[in-house]
N, C-alpha and C positions, 0 to 999 in steps of 0.2 A: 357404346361406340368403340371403333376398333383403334380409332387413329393410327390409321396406315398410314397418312405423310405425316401426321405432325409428330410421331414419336420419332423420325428418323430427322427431325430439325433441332441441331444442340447449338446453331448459329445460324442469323441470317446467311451467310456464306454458302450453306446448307442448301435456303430456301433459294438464293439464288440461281444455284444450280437446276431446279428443275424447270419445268417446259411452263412454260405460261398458261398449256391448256388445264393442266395439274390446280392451279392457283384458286378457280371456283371453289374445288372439291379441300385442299386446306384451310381457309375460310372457315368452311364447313363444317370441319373436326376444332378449327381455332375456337369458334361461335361455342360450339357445343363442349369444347374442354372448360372454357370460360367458367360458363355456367351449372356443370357439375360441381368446378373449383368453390365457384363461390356459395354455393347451396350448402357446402360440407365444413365454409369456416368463414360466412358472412364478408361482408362489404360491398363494395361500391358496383352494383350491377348495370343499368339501364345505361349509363353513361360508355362501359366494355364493350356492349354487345352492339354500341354504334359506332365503334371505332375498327371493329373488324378489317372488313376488308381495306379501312384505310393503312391500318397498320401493317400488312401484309403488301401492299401496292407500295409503300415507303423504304420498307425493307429490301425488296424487291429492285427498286427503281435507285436508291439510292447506296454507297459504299458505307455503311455505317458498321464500325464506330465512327471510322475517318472523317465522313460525313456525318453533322452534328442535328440529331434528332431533339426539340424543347419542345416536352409537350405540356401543354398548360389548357383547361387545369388539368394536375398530376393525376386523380383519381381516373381518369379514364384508359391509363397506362397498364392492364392489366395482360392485355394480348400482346402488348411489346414486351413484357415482363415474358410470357411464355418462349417465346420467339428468340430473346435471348439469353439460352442458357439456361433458363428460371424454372422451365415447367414443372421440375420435381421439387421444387423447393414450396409449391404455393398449397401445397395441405398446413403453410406455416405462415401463412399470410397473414399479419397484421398481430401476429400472438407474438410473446415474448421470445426473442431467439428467434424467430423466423422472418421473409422477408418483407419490407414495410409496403403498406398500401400506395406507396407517394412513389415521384423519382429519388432517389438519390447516391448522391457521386461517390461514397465510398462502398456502394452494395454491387454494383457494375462498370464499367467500362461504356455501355451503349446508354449509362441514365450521365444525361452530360450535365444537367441542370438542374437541383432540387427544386420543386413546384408545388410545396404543400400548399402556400395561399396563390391566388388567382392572378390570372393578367400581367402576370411579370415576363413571358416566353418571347416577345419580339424585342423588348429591352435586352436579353439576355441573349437570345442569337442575334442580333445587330453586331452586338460586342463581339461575338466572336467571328461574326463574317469579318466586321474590319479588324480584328487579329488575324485573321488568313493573310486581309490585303497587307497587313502593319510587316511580314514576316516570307510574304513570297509564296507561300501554301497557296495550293490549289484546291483547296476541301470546302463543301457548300453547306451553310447552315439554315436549318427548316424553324421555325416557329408553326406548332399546331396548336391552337389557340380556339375553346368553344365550351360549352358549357355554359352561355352571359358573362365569358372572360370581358367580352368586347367591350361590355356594359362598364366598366371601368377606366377611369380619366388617364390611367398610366400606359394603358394599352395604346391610345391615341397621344399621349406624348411619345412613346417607341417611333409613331409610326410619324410622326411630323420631323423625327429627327432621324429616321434612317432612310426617307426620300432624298436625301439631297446629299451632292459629296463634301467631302471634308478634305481640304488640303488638297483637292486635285484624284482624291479616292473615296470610291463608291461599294459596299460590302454586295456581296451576291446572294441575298437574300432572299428566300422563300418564305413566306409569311402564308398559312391555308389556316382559313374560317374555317372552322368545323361547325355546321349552322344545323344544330339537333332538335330545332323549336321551329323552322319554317318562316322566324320573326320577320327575317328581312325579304327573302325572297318568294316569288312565286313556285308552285308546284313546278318541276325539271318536267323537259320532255323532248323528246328527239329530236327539236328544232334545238335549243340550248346547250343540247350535247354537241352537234354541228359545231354551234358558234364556238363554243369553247375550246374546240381543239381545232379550230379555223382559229381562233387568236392567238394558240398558243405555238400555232406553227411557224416556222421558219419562212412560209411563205405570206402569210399575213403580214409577218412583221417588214417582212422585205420590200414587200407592196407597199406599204405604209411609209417609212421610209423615201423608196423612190417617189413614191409622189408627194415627199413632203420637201426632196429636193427639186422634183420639177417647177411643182408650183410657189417655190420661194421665191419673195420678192412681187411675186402679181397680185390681181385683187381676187386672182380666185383662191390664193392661200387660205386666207381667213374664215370663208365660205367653207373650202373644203374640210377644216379644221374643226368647225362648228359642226358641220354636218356629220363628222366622222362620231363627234363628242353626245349628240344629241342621241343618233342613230345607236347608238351602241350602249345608251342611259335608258334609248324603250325598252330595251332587250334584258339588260341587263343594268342593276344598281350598284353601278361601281364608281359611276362618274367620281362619289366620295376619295377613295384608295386612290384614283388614278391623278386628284388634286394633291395628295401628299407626294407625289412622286412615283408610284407604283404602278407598273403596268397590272391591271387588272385581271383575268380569267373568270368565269363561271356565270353562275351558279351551273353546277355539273352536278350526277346523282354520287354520292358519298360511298354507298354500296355498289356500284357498277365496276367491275375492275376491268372490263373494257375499253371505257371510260377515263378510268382513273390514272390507268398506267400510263396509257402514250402522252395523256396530260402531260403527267409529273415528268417525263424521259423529254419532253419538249422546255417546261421548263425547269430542269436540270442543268442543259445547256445554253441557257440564257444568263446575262451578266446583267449587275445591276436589282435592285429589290422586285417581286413579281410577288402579286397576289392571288390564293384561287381561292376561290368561294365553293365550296364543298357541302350539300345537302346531306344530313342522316339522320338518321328516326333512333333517337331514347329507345334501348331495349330491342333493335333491331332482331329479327328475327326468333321473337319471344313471347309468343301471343299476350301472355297475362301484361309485361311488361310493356310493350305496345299502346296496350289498353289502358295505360296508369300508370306511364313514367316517373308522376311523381312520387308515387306509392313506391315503386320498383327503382329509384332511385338508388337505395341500400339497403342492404339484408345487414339486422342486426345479430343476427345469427343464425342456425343451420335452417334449412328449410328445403323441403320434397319439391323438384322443380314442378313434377304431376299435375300440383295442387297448388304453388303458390303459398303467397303469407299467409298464416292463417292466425286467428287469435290465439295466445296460448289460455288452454282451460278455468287459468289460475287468472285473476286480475291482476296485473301490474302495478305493485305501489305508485303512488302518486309521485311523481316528478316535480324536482324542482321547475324545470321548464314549463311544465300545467300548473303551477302554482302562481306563477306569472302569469299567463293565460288567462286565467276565471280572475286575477288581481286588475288585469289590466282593461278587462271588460265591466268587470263591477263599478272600477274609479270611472272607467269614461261614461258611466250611467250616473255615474254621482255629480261628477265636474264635468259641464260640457267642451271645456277648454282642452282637456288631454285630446291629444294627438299622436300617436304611435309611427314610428319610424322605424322600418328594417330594411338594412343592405343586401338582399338579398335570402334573405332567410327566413321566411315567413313558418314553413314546417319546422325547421330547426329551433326558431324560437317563440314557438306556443302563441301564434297570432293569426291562426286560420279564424277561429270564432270570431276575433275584434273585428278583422279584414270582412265577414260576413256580416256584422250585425252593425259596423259603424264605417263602411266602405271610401263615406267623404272625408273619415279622419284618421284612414290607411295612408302610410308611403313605401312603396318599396321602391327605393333608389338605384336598385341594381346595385352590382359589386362594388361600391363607389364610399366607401368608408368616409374619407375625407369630407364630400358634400353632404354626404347625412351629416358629420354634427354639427358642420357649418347650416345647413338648412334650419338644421333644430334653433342652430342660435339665432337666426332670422327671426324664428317665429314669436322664440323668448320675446325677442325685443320688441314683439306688438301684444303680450299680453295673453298667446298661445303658451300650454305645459306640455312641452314636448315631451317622451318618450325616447328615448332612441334602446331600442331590444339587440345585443351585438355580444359576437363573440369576446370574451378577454382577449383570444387573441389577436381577432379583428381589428379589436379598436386600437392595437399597437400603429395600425398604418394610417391612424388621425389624429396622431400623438401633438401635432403642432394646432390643429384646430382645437382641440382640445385645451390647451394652454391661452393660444389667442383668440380665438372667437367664443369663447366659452369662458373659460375660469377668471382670465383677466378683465372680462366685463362682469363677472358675476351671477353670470346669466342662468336663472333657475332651469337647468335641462339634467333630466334624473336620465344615466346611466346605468341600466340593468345588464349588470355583466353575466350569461350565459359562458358554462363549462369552465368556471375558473378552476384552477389549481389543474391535475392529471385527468386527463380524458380518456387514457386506454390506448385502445387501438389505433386511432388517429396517430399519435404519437407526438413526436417534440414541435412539429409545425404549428399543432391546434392544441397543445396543452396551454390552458391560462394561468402561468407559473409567475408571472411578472406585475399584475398588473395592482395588488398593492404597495410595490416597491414605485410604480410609474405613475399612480395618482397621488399616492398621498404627499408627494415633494413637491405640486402644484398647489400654489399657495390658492386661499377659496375652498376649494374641493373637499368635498365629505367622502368618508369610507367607509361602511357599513359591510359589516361580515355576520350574516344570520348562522344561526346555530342549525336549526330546524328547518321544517316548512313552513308551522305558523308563525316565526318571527321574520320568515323571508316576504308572506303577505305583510306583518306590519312593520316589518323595515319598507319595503316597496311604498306602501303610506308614508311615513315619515317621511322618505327622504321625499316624496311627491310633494308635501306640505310642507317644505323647508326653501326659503326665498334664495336660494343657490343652487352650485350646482354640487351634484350628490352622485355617488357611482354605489351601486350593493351588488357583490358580487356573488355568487350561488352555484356549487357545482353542476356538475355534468349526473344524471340519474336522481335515483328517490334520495331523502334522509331517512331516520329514523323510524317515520313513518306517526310523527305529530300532526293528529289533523287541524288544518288552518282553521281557526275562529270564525266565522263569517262578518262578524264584526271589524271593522277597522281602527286601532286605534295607535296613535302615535305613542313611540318611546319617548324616552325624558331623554333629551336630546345629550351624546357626549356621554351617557355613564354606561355605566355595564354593570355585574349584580355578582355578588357570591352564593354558588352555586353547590356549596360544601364546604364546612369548617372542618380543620383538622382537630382531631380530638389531642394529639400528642402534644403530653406535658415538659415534652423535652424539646430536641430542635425538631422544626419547624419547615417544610415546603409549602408554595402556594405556587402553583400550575394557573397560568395566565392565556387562557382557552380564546381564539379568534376564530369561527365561523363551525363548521361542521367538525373538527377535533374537539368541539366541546366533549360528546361522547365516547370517547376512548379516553377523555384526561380524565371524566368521572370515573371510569372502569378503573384505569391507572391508581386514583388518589383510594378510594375505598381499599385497594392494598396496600398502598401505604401511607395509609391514613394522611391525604394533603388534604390542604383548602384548593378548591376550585373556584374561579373566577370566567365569571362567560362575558368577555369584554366589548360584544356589538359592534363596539365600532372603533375603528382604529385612527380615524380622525375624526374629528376631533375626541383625542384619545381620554379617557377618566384618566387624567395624572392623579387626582384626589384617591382614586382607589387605589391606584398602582403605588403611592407614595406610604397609605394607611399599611399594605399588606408587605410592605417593603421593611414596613419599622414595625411591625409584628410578627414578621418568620426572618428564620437564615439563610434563607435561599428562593430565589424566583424561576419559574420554568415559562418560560413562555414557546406554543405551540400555534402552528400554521401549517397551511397547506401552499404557502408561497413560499418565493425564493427568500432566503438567509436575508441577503444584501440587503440593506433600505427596507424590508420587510416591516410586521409588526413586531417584531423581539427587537427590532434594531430602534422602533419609535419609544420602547418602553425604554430601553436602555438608557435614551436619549431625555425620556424624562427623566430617571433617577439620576442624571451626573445633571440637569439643569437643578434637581430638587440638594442635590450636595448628598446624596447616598450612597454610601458603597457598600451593597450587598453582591454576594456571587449570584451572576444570570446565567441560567444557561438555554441560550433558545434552540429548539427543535422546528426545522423545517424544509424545506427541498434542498438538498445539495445545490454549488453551483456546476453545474453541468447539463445536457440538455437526457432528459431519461426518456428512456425507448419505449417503443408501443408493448400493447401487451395487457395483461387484463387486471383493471385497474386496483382492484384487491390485492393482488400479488405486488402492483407496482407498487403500492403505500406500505403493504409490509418492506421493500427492498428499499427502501425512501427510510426505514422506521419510523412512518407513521401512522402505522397499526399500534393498539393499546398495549403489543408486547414490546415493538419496538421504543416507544414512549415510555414506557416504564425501561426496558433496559437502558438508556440512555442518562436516564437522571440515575438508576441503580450505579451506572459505574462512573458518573460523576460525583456523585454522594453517598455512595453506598443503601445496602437496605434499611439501616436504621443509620440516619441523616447524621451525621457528628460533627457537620460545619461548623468554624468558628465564626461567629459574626464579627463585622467589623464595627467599628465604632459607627454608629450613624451622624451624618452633623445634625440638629437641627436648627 
């Protein structure tokens, strides 16, 4: 394709310059830039290709940057990304160096509001509408809001608290469904286009209005009131929105920029929060996408638009994510108690098969973190083994459920952490860098770090068969490539196991391995002749081992794929100054800082926790032949 207008767009400023008849046919080059882009360096597709012509009709309609565009979720921002400024940067999308799949505020001017997790955009433009009001600006802020953002408890706290004024002030708010599933509404059609820009006009509202001053005070106010409320709830399901305080709009077609424009330019110039309800099809103008939104969701990498995903030749190792999958089907064939819980993630986290073969002991709570583990511990408490399948980084946004409905009761709910430690391309939003520094200081709580796949099946056991509550965390892709057991059998609860003695007669390293770094601290130790320790679990941590190999070498290495702080190096530490040790530790593990997208290989070597970087770290802490002086140990 030629991209006659969109090569001449290096600003919306640009696009607003030209004729609104122009605007079909940019769409068109938009649509189909999209989808070259991402065929050539994967990501987020079906979700793009339905944002099209909104993002074009916004740009258009509205002064942006001046005017604050939150779109949420951020993944569907790939056509606003071209639109400003971006288009020759996105052969770099989502790679190291180039620009991130998500919004964010120091990569542009027009991304006003990072949005890597969900349902935060009408919280975030609230705020800034009433920073307009706080400061005398006259600039309007948009929340675009869809993907099953809605499905989340915080989107409906935004919206309970930016209906009504504060102090005598009201933000001028634009809040638009992006509704890509059809969930809520009926199919659009040239009667709801009417309505919608009959409500959103100047002259409805004025109507409205006047006769809500005529008939004040009589008995037909109430009547008319009702009837206005009813009449306009057959039509349209808004009655909801228009009880938080929101004047309501739509459902209107999503794609239609006929449609869409004089909407938004009507309410543009309206004061006060307004909502529009906005239809658009996953994968819009895509056939294969269309077909299979969910499939066409994301491209994990390059793909011939022609022909679609296709298998690649070679089989894919086995995924920790599938290893959970076939775990969590076989336990609920074994125990008919388990019950599986995802917030939305059911393809993300290896629970199509359970959700097919056990559907009455499926939940997916939508985007709703917080009420999944509160649910789970409901169920705890009747005798139900909950499941909950959730991101690392997910579960940060149930951090207090987790403490009080959960760990402080005791309540047996196994936590299966999906994509812990760096996730790549995602980037710092959806990396799970934190989260054994954020369970294991919740007193109760177990943490379990598999090395492989088949300790990840029989930690998944364990901690299932442990009267508490248990989190095992697991990254993002294959391991090693150890096939899981079929057998199930529990660990010895709390130990962990030496995995290489060091042969050296002289001083001494022992490398204290927590989850998938087992295998580069072997590669590491074999060069320099250490002991290796593969530790399982980091709560309840073997202090017995950590104490044994503490008073048998000079020096302790401890390695992870989580952050330093509170970490597992920071619990070993913690046991050796409780045991009266003092030997030099040196732990290896994420910086503190947040590390950028990019392909996860390279980001563990730039992290050094690749096997060269792990060996050069303790090399230039201790050199190549170890000559620590030990210190006296107490015992």
């Amino acid at each position: 394709m030629e991209y006659t207008l969109l090569k001449n767009i290096a600003s919306p400023a640009d696009l607003r310059r030209l004729p609104r008849t122009e605007l079909h046919r940019l769409a068109d080059e938009l649509r189909a830039y999209v989808l070259e882009s991402v065929s050539k360096t994967g990501g987020h597709l079906g979700s793009n290709l339905g944002t099209v012509e909104l993002t074009v009709a916004l740009h258009y309609v509205f002064n942006t940057p001046d005017d604050r565009l939150v779109w949420d979720v951020g993944h569907q921002t790939y056509p606003h990304k071209v639109l400003t400024g971006r288009r020759d940067r996105m052969p770099g999308l989502r790679q190291l160096g180039g620009i991130s799949g998500f919004p964010r505020r120091d990569e542009s001017e027009y991304d006003t509001f990072g949005t890597g997790h969900s349902s935060t955009s009408i919280s975030a433009a609230h705020g800034m509408a009433m920073a307009f009001k706080l400061k005398g600006e006259d600039h309007k802020a948009v929340a675009i809001i869809g993907d099953g953002s809605m499905t989340a408890g915080m989107a409906f706290e935004a919206l309970n608290n930016a209906g009504v004024a504060h102090g005598g002030l009201m933000g001028d708010l634009l809040v638009i469904l992006n509704d890509n599933d059809m969930s809520i509404s009926p199919p659009v059609g040239a009667l709801n286009k009417y309505l919608a820009r009959l409500m959103s006009g100047s002259f409805y509202a004025a109507a409205r209005e006047s006769a809500k001053s005529v008939l004040k005070n009589t008995p037909l106010y109430e009547f008319a009131r009702k009837f206005e409320e009813h009449t306009k709830g057959m039509v349209v399901p808004g009655t909801i929105f228009e009880e938080f305080g929101f004047n309501y709009v739509g459902p209107i077609d999503g794609h239609d920029l006929d449609s869409l424009i004089p909407t938004l330019e009507n309410l543009r110039d309206k004061k006060g929060p307004q909502f529009l309800h906005i239809v658009t099809k996953k994968g819009a103008g895509y056939k294969l996408a269309e077909a299979d939104p969910v499939k066409y969701h994301a491209a994990s990498g390059k793909f011939d638009p022609a022909v679609g995903f296709v298998k690649p030749a070679t089989p894919p190792k086995t995924t920790f994510t599938q290893v959970f999958g076939d775990w969590l089907c076989d336990m609920a064939e074994a125990d008919p108690r388990l019950v599986g819980i995802t917030p939305a993630m059911r393809e993300g986290s290896g629970m199509v098969e359970f959700h097919k073969r056990f559907p009455q002991r499926y939940h997916d709570v939508g985007i709703a973190e917080q009420h999944s583990v509160t649910f789970a511990a409901g169920l705890a408490c009747e005798g139900i083994k909950p499941v909950v399948a959730i991101y690392s980084t997910f579960l940060q946004r149930a951090y207090d459920q987790m403490v009080h409905d959960v760990a402080i009761q005791n309540l047996p709910v196994l936590f299966a952490l999906d994509r812990a430690g760096l996730v790549g391309a995602d980037g710092a939003t959806h990396a799970g860098n934190y989260d054994i520094a954020y369970t294991r200081c919740i007193p109760n709580m177990a943490v379990l770090t598999p090395a492989d796949e088949d300790e990840c099946r029989q930690a998944l056991y364990t901690g299932f068969m442990h009267n508490g509550p248990v989190t095992v965390r697991y990254p993002r892709g294959a391991g090693v490539g150890v096939v899981p057991v079929k057998q199930m059998t529990a660990q010895a609860w709390g130990k962990g196991e030496v995995r290489r003695e060091s042969h050296n007669s002289g001083q001494r390293i022992a490398i204290l391995a927590f989850g998938t770094l087992l295998y580069p601290a072997l590669e590491v130790a074999e060069r320099l002749d250490a002991t290796v320790a593969n530790m399982r679990f980091v709560k309840p941590l073997d202090t017995e081992l950590v104490v044994e190999l503490a008073r048998t070498h000079d020096a302790i290495v401890t390695v992870e794929d989580g952050c330093l702080m509170g970490g597992a190096g920071s619990a070993v530490t913690e046991a050796l100054n409780a045991a009266g040790i003092s030997v030099p530790v040196l732990q290896i593990g994420l910086p503190d800082e947040f590390v950028e997208h990019g392909d996860p290989a390279k980001l563990m070597s730039l992290c050094g926790l690749d096997a060269a970087g792990i060996e050069a770290s303790i090399v230039k802490r201790f050199g190549e032949k170890p000559t620590v002086v030990r210190a006296t140990a107490a015992r």
